[in-house]
N, C-alpha and C positions, 0 to 999 in steps of 0.2 A: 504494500500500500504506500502510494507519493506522500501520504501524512507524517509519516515516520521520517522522512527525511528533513522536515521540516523541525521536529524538537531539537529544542535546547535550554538553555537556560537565561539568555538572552532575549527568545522569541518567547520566552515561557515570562519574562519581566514588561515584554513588550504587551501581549496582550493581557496581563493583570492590570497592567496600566489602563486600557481600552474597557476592561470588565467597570474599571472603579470608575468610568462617568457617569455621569446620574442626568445629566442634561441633554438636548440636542444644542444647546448655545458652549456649554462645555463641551461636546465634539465637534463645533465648529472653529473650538478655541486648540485643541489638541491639535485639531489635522491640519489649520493652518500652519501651525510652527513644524510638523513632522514629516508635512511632505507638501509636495506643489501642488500647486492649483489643477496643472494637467494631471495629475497624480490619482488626486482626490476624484476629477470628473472623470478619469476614466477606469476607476472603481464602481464610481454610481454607472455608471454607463454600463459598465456589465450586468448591474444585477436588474438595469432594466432592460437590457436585451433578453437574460435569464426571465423576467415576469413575462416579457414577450412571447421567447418560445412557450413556457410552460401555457400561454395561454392560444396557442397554436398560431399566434403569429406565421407570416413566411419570412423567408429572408430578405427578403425585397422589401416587402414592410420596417422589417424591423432595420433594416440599410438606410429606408428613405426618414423614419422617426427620430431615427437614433442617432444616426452619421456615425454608427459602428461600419468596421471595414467587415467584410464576409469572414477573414482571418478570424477575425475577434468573435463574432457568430457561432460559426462552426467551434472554436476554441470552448467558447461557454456551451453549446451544444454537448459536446466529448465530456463537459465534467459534469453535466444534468446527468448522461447517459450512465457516467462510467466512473462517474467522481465521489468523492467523498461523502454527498451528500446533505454540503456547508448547502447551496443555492436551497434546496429542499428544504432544510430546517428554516433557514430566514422566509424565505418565500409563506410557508406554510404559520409563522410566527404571525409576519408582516399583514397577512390577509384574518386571519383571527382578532388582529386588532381593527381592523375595519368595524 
């Protein structure tokens, strides 16, 4: 599993950091200083390409919505398929708070 390659003790400080915000004004405050602007937007960008497909978007759709490249598509498609299961849990999280 790609998960495993991912621990450490580093990435393990990183996201406790992420766990302990309690805000969206305190994660806008985090992801400024932690990473760029393109950074941050093409994180959001995936997982709404991910709300996309899962809601059987095509890719032509979700290219002309999103200005995701088909790379990036397909890429988010393979870990819906095949992946971890992270889009899954968020997604299925995200829509229950609806």
């Amino acid at each position: 599993m790609q998960i495993d390659k991912l621990r450490g003790e580093l990435l393990d400080q990183f996201f406790d950091a992420i766990l302990s915000l309690k805000t969206r004004e305190e994660c806008y405050q985090f992801f400024d200083d932690v990473a760029t602007m393109n950074e941050v937007q093409a994180l959001s960008q995936r997982l709404q390409v991910a709300k996309m497909l899962q809601a059987g978007s095509t890719y032509n759709e979700i290219e002309q919505e999103t200005k995701a490249s088909t790379a990036t598509i397909s890429r988010v498609r393979r870990c819906l398929d095949y992946g971890s299961d992270g889009y899954g849990i968020i997604l299925d999280r995200i829509q229950k708070d609806k």
